[in-house]
N, CA and C atoms as an extended XYZ file, in Angstrom:
381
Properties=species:S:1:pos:R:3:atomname:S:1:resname:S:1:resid:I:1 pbc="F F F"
N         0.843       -1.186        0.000 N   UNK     1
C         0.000        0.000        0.000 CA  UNK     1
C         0.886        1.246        0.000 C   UNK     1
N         0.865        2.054       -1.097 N   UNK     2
C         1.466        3.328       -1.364 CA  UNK     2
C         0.866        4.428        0.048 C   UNK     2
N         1.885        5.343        0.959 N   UNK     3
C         1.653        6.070        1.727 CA  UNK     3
C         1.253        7.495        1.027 C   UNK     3
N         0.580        8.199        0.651 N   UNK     4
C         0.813        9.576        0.073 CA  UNK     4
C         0.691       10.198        1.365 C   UNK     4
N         0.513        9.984        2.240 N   UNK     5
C         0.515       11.189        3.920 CA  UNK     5
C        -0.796       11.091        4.201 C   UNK     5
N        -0.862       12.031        5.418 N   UNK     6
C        -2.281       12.721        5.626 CA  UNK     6
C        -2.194       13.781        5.456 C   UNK     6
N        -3.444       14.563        5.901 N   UNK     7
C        -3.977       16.134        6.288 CA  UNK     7
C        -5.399       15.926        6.898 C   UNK     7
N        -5.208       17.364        6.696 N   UNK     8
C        -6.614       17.494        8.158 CA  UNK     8
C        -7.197       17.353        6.598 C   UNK     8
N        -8.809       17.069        6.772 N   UNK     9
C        -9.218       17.614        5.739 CA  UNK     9
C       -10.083       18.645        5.569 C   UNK     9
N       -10.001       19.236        4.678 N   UNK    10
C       -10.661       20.119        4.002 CA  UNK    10
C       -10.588       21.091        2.426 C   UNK    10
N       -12.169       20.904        1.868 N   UNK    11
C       -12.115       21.532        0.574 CA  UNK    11
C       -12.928       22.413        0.618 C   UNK    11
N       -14.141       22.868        0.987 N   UNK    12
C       -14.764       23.617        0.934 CA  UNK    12
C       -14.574       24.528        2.532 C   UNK    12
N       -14.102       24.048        3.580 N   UNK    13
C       -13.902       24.487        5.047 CA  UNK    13
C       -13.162       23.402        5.726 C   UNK    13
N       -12.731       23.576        6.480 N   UNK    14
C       -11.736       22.938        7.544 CA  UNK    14
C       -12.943       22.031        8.563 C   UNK    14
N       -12.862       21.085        8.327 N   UNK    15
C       -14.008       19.867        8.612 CA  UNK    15
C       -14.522       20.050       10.192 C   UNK    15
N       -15.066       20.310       10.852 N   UNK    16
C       -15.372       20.522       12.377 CA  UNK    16
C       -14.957       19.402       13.127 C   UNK    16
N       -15.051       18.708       13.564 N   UNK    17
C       -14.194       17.407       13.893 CA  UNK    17
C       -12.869       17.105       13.360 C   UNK    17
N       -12.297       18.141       13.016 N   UNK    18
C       -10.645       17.777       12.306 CA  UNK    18
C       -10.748       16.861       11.710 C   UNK    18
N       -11.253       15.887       10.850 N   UNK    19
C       -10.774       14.460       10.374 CA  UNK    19
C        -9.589       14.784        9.453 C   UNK    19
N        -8.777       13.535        9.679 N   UNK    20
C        -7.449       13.469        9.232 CA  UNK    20
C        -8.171       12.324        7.693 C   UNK    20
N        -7.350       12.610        6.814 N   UNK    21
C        -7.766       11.987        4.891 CA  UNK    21
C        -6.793       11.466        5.093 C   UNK    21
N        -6.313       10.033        4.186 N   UNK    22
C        -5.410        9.383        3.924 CA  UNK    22
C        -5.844        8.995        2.461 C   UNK    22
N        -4.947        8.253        1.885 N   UNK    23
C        -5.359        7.373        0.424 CA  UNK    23
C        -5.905        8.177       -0.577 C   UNK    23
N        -6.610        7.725       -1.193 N   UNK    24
C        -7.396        8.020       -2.465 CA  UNK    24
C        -8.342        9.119       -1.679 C   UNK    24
N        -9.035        9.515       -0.501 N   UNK    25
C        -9.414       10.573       -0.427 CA  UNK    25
C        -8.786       11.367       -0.260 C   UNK    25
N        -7.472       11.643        0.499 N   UNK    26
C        -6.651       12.505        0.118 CA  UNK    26
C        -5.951       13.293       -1.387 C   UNK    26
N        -6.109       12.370       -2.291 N   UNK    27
C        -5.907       12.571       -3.774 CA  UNK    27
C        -6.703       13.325       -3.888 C   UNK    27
N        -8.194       12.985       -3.790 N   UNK    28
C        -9.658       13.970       -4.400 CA  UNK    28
C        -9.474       14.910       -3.789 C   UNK    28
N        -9.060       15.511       -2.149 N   UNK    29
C        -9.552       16.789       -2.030 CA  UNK    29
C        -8.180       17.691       -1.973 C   UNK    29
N        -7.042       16.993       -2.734 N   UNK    30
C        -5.684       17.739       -3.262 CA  UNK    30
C        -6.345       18.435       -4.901 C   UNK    30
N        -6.933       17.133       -5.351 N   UNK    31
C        -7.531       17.941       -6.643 CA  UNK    31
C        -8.308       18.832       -6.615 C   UNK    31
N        -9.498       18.669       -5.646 N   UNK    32
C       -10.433       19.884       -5.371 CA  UNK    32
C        -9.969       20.846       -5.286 C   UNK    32
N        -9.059       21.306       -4.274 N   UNK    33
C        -8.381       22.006       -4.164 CA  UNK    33
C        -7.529       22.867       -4.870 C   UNK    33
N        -7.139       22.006       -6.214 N   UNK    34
C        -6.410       22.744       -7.757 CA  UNK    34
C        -7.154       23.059       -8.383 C   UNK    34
N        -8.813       22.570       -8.417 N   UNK    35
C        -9.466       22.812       -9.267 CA  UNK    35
C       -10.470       24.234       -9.101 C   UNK    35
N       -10.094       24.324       -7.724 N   UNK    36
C       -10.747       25.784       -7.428 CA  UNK    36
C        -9.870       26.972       -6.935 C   UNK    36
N        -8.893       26.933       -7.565 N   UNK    37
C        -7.733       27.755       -7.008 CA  UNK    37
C        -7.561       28.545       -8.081 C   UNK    37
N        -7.264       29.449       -8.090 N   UNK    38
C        -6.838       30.865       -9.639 CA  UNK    38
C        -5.336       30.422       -9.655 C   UNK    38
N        -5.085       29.862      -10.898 N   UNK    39
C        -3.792       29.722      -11.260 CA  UNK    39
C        -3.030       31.127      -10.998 C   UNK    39
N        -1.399       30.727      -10.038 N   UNK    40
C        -1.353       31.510       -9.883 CA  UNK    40
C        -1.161       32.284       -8.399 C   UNK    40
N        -2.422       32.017       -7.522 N   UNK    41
C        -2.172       32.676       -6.540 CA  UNK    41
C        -1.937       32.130       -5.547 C   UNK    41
N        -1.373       30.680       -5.352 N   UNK    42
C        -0.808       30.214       -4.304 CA  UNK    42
C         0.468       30.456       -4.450 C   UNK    42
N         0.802       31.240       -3.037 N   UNK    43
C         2.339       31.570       -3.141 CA  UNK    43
C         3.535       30.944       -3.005 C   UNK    43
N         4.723       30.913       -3.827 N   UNK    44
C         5.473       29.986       -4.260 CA  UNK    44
C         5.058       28.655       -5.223 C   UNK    44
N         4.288       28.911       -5.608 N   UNK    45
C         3.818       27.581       -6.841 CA  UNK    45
C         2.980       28.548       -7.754 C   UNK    45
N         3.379       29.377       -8.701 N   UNK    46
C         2.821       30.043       -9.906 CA  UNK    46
C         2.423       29.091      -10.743 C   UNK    46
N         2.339       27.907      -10.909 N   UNK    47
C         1.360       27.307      -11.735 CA  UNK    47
C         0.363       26.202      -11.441 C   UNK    47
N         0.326       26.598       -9.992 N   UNK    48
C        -1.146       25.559       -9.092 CA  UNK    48
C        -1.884       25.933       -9.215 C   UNK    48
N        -3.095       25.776       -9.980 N   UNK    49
C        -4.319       25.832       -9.769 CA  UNK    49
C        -4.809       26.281      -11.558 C   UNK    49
N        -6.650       26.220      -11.013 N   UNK    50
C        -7.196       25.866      -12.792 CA  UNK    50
C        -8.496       27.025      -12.480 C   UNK    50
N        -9.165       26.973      -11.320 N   UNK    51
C       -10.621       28.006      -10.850 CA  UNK    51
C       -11.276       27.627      -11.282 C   UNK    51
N       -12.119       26.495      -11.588 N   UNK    52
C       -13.140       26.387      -12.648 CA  UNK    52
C       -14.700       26.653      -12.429 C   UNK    52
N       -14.785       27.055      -10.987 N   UNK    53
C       -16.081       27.639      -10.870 CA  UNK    53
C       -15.825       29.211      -11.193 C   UNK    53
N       -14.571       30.014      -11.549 N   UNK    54
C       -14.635       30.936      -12.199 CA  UNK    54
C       -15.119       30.820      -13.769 C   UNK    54
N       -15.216       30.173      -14.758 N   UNK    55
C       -15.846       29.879      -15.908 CA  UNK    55
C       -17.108       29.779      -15.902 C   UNK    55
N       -18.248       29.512      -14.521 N   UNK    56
C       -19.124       29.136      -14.237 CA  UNK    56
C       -20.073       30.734      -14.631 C   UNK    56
N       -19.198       31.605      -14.437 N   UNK    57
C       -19.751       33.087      -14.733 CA  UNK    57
C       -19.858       33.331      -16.063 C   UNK    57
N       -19.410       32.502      -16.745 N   UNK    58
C       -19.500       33.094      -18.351 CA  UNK    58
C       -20.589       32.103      -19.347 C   UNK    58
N       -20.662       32.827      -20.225 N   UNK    59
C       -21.623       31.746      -21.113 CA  UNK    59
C       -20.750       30.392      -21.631 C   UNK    59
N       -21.190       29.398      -21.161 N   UNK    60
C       -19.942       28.325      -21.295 CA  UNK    60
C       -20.703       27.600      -22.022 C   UNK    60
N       -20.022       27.178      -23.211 N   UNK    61
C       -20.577       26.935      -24.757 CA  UNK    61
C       -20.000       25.200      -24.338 C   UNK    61
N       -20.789       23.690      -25.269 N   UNK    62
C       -19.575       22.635      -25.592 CA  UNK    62
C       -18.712       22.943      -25.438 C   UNK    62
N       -17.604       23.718      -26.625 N   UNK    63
C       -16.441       23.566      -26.837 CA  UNK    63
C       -15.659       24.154      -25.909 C   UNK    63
N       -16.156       24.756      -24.901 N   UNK    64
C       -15.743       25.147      -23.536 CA  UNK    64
C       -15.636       23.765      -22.418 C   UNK    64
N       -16.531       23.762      -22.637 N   UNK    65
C       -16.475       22.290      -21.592 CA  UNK    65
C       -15.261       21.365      -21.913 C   UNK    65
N       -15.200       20.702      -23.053 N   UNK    66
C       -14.083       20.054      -23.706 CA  UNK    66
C       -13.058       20.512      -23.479 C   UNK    66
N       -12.473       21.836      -23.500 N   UNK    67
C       -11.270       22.486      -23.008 CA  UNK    67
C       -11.300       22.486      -21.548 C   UNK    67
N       -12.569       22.793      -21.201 N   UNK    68
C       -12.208       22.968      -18.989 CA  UNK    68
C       -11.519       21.083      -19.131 C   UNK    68
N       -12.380       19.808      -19.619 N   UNK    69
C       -12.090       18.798      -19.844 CA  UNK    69
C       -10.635       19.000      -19.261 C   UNK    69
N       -10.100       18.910      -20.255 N   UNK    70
C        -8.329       18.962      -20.943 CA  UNK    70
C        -8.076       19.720      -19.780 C   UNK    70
N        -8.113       20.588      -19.712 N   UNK    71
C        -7.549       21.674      -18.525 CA  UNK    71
C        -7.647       20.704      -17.087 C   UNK    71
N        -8.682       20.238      -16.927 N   UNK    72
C        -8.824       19.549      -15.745 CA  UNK    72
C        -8.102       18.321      -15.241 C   UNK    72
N        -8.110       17.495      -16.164 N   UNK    73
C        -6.803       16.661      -16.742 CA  UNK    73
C        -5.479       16.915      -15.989 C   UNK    73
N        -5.108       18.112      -17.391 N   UNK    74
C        -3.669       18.642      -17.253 CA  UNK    74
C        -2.934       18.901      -15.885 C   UNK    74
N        -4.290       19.633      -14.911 N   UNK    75
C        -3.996       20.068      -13.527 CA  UNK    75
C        -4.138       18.815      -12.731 C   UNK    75
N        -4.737       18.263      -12.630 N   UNK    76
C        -5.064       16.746      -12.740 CA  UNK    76
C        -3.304       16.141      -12.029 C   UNK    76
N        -3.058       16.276      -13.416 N   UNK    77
C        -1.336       15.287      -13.361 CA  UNK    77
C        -0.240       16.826      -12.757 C   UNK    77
N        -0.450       17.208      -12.476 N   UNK    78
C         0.689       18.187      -12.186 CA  UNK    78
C         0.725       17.576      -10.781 C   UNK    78
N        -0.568       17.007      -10.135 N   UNK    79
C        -0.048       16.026       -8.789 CA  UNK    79
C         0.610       15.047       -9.120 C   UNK    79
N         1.512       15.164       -7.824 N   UNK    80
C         2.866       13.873       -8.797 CA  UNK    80
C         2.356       12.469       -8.463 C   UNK    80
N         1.095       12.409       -7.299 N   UNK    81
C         0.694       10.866       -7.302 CA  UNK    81
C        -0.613       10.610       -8.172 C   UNK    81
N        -0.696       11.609       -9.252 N   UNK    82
C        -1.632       11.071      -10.141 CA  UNK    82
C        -0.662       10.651      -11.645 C   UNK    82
N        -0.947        9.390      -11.953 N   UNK    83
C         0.042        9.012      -13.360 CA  UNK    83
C        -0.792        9.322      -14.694 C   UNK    83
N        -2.144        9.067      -14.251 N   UNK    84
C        -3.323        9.514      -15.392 CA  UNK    84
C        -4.629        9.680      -15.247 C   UNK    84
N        -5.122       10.834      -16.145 N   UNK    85
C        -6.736       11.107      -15.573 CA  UNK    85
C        -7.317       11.572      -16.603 C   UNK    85
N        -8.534       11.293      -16.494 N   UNK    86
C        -9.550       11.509      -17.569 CA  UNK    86
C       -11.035       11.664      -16.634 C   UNK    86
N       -11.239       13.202      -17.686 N   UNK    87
C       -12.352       13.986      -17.378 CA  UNK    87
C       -12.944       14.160      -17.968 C   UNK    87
N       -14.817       13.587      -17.601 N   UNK    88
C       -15.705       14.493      -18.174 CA  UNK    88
C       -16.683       15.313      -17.300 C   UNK    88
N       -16.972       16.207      -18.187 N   UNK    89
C       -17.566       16.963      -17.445 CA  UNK    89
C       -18.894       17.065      -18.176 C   UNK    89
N       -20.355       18.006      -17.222 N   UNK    90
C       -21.767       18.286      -18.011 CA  UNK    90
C       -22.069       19.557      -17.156 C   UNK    90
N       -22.814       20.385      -18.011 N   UNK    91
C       -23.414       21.250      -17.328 CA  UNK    91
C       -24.824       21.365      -17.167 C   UNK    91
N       -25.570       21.280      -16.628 N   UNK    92
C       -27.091       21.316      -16.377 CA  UNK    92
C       -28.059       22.447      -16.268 C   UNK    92
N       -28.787       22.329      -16.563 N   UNK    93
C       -30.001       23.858      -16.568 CA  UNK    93
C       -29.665       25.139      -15.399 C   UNK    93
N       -28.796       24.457      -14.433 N   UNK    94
C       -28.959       24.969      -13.151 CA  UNK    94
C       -27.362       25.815      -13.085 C   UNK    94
N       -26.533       25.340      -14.202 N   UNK    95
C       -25.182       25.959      -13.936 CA  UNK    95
C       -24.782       25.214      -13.220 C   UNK    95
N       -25.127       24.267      -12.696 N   UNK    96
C       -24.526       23.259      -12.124 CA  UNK    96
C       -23.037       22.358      -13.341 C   UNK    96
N       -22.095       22.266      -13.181 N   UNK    97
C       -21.164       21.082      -13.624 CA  UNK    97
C       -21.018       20.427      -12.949 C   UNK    97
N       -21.233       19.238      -13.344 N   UNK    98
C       -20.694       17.815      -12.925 CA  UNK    98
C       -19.491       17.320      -13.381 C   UNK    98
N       -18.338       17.352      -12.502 N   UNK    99
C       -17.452       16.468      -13.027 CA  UNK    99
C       -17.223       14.520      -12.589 C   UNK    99
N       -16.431       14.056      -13.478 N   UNK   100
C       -16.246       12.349      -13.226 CA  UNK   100
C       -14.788       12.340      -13.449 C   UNK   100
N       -13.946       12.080      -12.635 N   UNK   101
C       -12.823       11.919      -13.335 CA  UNK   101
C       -12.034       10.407      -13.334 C   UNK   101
N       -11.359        9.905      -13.740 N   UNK   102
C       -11.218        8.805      -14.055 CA  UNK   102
C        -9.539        8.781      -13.578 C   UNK   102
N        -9.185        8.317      -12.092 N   UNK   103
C        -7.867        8.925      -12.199 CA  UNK   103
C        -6.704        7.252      -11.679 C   UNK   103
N        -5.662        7.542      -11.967 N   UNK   104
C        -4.841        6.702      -11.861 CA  UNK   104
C        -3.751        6.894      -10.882 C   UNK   104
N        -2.983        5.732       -9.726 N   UNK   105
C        -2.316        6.417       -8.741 CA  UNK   105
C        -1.323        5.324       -8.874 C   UNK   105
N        -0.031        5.004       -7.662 N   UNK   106
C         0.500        3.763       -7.453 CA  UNK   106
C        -0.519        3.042       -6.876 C   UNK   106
N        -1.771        3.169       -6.345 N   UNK   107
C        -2.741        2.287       -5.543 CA  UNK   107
C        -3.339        1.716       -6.896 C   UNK   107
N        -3.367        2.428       -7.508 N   UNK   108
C        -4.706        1.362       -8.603 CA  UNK   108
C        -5.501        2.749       -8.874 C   UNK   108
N        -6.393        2.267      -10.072 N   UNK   109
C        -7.877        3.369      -10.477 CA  UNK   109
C        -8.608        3.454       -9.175 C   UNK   109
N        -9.159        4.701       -9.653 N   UNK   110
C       -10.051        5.281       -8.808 CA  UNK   110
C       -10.889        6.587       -9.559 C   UNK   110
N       -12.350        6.513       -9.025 N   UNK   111
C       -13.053        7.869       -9.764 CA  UNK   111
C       -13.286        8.474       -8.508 C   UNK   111
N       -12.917        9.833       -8.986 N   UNK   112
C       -13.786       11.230       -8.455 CA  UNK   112
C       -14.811       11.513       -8.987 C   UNK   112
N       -16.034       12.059       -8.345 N   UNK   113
C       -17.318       12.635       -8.571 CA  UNK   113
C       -17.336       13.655       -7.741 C   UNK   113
N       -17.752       14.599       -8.351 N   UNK   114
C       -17.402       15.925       -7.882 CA  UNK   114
C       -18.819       16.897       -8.950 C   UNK   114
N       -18.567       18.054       -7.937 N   UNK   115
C       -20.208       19.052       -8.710 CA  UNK   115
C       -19.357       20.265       -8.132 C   UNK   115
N       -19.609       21.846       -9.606 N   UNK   116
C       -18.616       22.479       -9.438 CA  UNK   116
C       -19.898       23.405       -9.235 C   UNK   116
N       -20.051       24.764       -8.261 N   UNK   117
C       -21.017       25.590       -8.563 CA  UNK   117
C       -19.761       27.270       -8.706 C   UNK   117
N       -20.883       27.984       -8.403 N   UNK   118
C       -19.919       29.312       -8.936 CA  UNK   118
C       -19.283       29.822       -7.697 C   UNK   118
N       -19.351       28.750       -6.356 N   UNK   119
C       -18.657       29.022       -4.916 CA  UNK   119
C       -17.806       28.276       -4.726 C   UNK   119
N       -17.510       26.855       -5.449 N   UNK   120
C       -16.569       26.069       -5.275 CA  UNK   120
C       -16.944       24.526       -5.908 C   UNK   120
N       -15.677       23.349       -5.401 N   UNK   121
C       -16.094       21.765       -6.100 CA  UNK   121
C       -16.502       21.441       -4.865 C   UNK   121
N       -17.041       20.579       -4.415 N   UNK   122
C       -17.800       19.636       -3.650 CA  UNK   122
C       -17.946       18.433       -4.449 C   UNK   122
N       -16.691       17.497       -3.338 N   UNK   123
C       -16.583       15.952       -3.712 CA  UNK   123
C       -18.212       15.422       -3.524 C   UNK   123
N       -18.692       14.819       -4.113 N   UNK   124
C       -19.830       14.017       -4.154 CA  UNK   124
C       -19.791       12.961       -3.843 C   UNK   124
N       -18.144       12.217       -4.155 N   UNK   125
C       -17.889       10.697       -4.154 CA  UNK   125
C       -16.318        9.740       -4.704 C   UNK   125
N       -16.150        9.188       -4.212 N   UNK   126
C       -15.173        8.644       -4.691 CA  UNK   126
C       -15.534        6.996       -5.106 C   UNK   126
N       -15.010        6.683       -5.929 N   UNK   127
C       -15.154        4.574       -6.044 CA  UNK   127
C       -14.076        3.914       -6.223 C   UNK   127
């Protein structure tokens, strides 16, 4: 069994009961975490992060989605315990996105399920 560490967790707030993440949930809410961050403004790492509930403000066409896709991905693997990932994403009447991502570690596959609104990602699920 591959160690990646712990942390307290938290993606949307610092969990009230402190719970400490290990494993594959620790992966998801490292990604959450890139995926709602403005490339950029974490200090000392100018190229962490993607914001993607900042896109959530604009008229976001298909061929937008397909690129957040790719983008999500890309940020995706810039974690060094992800080897490969694949994203799709949907958007719904509500501005709601749904993401699925399909990700790869030294543990084995694993999916994220995740829902992006225009305040942040919220893990939904892991399998």
């Amino acid at each position: 069994m591959t160690d990646f560490g712990t942390s307290l967790s938290w993606v949307e707030d610092m969990s009230p009961e402190a719970s400490v993440v290990a494993g594959t949930r620790l992966i998801a809410e490292a990604l959450a975490r890139r995926w709602m961050t403005a490339n950029g403004t974490l200090l000392g790492f100018p190229d962490y992060g993607l914001d993607i509930p900042s896109y959530l403000n604009t008229d976001v066409t298909p061929s937008d989605i397909l690129a957040l896709q790719s983008a999500a991905s890309s940020e995706a693997l810039k974690d060094p315990r992800v080897s490969s990932c694949a994203t799709t994403m949907s958007l719904d009447s509500d501005g709601l996105l749904s993401v699925e991502a399909e990700l790869f570690t030294s543990e084995g596959p694993f999916t994220l399920v995740a829902s992006v609104s225009s305040i942040g990602v919220k893990i939904l699920g892991i399998k």
